[in-house]
C-alpha positions in Angstrom: 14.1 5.3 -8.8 11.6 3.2 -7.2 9.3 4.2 -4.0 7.1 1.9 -1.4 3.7 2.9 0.1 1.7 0.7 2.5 -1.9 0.8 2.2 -4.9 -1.6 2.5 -6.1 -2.9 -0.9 -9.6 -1.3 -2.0 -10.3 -2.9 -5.0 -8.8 -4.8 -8.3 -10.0 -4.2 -11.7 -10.1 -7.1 -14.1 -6.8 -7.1 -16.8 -7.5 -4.8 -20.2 -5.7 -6.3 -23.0 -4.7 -2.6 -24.7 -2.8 -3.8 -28.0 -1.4 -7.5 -29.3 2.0 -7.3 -26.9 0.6 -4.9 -24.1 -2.2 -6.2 -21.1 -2.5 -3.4 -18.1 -4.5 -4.1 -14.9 -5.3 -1.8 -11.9 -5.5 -1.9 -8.3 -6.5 0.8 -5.8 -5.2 1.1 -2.0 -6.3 3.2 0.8 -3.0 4.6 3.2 -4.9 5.6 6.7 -4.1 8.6 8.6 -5.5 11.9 9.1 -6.7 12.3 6.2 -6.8 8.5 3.8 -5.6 8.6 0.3 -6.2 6.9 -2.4 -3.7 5.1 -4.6 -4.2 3.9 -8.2 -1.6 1.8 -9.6 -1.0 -0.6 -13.1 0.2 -3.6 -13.2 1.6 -4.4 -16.9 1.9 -7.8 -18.9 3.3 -10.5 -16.7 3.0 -8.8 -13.4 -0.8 -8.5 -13.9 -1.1 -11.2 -12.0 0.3 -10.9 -8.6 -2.6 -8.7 -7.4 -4.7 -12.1 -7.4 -2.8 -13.4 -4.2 -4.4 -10.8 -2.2 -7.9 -9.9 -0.6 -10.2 -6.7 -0.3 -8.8 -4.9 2.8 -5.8 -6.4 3.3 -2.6 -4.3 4.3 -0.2 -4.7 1.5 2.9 -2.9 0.9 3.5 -1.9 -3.2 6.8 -1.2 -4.5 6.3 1.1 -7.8 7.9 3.4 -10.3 6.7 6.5 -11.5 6.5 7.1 -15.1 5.6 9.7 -17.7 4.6 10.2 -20.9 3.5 13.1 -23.1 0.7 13.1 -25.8 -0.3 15.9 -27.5 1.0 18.3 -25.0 -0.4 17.0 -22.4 1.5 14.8 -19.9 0.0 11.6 -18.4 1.6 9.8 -14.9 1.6 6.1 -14.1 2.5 4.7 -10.7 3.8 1.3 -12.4 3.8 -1.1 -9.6 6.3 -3.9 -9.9 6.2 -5.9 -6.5 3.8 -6.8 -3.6 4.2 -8.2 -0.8 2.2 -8.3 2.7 2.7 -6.4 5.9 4.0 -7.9 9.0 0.9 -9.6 10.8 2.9 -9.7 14.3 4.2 -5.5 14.3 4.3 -4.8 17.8 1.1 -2.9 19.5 2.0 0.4 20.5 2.3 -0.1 24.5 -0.5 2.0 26.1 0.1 4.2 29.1 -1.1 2.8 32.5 -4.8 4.1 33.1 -4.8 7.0 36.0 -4.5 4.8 39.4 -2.6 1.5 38.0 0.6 2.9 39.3 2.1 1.8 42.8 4.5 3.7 44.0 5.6 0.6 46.8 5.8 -1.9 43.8 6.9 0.2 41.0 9.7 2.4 42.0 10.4 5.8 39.9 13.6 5.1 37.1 15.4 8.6 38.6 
């Protein structure tokens, strides 16, 4: 199963070659709201790599799977990330309400 989470990139570590056939690499974003969270995700072997096309603060959207492994009882979780790819730049603004007093009732009829 795979999952998507939109964030803005925080920061990218340099690549950790681990054993002969395995090189990680991990990258951090930051999902606003409320309350931000923080997001640590590895990039592994080939795909370590595709984190270079993007910039400190820049609004990216990761797709990932989540993976676990056990080792001596205790259980360690990965968010293996597997594509990236920017956000729209043109999303549509939220339209504001008119300010109190912009609204004509001669020009601008009532829908009802």
């Amino acid at each position: 199963m795979s999952f998507t989470v939109i964030g803005f990139l925080k920061e990218k570590h340099d690549a950790v070659q681990v054993t002969e056939k395995l090189l990680t690499r991990l990258f951090v974003i930051e999902k606003q709201g409320k309350y931000p969270e923080l997001y640590a995700f590895q990039l592994i072997n080939d795909r370590c790599d595709i984190i270079d096309a993007f910039e400190d603060g820049q609004e990216i959207e990761v797709s990932f799977n989540i993976k676990c492994r056990e080792w001596n009882t205790k259980y360690f979780t990965n968010l293996d990330a597997w594509k990236i790819q920017p956000t729209s730049v043109n999303k549509k603004a939220k339209a504001e309400p008119p300010a109190e007093g912009d609204w004509n009732a001669e020009t601008d009829p009532l829908p009802f």
